[in-house]
Every structure is written in structure tokens, then in C-alpha cells.
N, C-alpha and C positions, 0 to 999 in steps of 0.2 A: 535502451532505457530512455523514455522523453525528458526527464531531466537533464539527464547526458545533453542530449539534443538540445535542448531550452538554453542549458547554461553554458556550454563549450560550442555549440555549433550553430551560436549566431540566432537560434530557433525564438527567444524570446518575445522578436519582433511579428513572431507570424501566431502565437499561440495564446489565445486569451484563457482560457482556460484549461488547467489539466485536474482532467478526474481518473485517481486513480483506485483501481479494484486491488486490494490485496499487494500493494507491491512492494518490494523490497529497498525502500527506501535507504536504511540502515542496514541493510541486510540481513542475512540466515545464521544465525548461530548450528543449522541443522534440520533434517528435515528427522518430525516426530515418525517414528516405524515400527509398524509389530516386529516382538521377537518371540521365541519360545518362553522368557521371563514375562513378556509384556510389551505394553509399548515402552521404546526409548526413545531417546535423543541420539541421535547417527549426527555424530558432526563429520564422518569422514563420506558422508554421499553425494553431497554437494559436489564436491572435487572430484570426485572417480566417474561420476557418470557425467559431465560435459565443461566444457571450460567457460561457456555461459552462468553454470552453476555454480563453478570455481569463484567467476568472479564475482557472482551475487552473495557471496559468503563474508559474513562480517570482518572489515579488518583487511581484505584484497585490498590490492593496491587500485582496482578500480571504483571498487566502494570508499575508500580515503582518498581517491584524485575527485571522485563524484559529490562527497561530501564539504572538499576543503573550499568550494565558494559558497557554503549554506546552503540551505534548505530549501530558500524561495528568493531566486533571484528576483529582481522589482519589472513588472510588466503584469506577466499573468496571474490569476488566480488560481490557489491551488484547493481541491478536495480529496483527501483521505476517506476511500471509506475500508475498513477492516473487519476482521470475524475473531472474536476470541477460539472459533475452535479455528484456527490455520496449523496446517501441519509442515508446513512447507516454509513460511517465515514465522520463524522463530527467534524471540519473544516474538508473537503479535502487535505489540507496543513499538516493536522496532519498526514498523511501517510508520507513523507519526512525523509529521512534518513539524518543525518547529520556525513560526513568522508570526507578522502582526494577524490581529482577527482581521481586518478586512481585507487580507491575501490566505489567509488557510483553515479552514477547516480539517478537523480530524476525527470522521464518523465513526465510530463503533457500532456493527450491526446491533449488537446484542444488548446497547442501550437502548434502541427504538424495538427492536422485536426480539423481546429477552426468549422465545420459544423457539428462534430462528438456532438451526445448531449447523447451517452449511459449513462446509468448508473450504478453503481455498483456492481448488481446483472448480468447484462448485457454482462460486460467488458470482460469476457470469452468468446464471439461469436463472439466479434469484429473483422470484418477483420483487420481494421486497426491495432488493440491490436498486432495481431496475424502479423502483421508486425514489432511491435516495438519489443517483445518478440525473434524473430526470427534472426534480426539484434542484438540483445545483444546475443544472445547464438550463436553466432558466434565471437564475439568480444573476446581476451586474458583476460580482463578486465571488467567492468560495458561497458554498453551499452553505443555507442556512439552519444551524445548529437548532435552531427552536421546531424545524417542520418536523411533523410525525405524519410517518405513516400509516397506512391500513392495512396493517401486517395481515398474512396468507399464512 
């Protein structure tokens, strides 16, 4: 986790900016999964299939040791960008960085390209991503909330 990294292993000094794709900030309540009823909510997948997962699950004691210096330590700038459809961090919302504006940004694809429905695992291919991404690593600061793209 670069946070990790930024906040506990001294990483602050080396990283201006972190743009993150879909990440578990606050963690996974669960990854959403078909069943024979439908899709659910599996809060018990996370834990059974890796202890990476384990600990990306809301409430681990690595997600509350990750959490408990804040959000955005002071140095770099940070960029959120997420997908209302994530299946994999759950709430979506739980990805949200909470800092001043001119350390954080927190994109929602699906406020710039309401047609966009990737999802999580996806978010990397995105053209569009790869325009919000593009316009914050350009930016002095977190990515700027006003740029729109030319959604694909």
C-alpha cells in the first residue's frame, strides 16, 4: 500500500504525488459476487482467499494502524480516482481520501463519464482513467476537479 509506504516508511520525502486507481483506502466491506439468488455482498472472501485481502478488509488491524495518522500526511499530493461500479471495494466511497483541497482530490469516474460503467479490476485500461491520471500528473498539486474529459 503507498500510503503505508508514504506514512510509516519515511516515503513522504521521496513522493510528490500519489494517484491512486480504485484503492482501498478505508477498505472492503466485501467483494460484490454472483450467486444463484444474484449478486451479493461476500464479506467473508476477502479473508479466505489471501491475507493481502484479509488485511485490505475494513476494520483489520492494518487498515486502523493505516488509518490512524490520517489520510494525507503533509508533503505529497494525493488523487483519488474511483468507479461507482467497484466490485471489489466496497462502499466505492470507502476509497475517498479525506485532506485539504490543495492536497486531495477525490474523482469519481462516473461524474466525468456518466456512460463509463468499468469496473475495478478494469480501471487500468480505461481510456478515460488514463485521462484523469494524466491531467493530475500534470497538475503542482492533486488533480484538478474542474478538468473534463473526452470521454470514449
Amino acid at each position: 500500500m503507498p500510503r503505508y509506504y508514504i506514512g510509516f516508511l519515511d516515503g513522504a520525502k521521496y513522493v510528490h504525488h500519489l494517484v491512486g486507481i480504485a484503492p482501498s483506502n478505508h477498505g472492503t466491506q466485501g467483494l460484490i459476487a454472483p450467486s444463484p439468488a444474484g449478486m451479493i455482498l461476500d464479506t467473508t472472501a476477502t479473508s479466505t482467499l489471501c491475507q493481502a485481502c484479509a488485511d485490505q478488509h475494513a476494520g483489520s488491524a492494518f487498515m486502523t494502524e493505516l488509518n490512524s495518522i490520517g489520510d494525507a500526511v503533509p508533503g505529497p499530493s494525493y488523487t483519488v480516482i474511483s468507479t461507482r461500479y467497484d466490485e471489489v471495494v466496497t462502499p466505492y466511497t470507502s476509497q475517498a481520501l479525506v485532506g485539504p483541497l490543495k492536497q486531495v482530490s477525490n474523482l469519481v469516474l462516473q461524474d466525468y463519464c456518466p456512460l463509463d460503467t468499468f469496473e475495478h479490476d478494469q480501471s487500468p485500461n480505461d481510456p478515460n482513467v488514463w485521462s484523469l491520471v494524466s491531467n493530475a500528473l500534470l497538475q503542482s498539486g492533486p488533480a484538478d476537479p474542474g478538468y473534463r474529459p473526452e470521454c470514449v
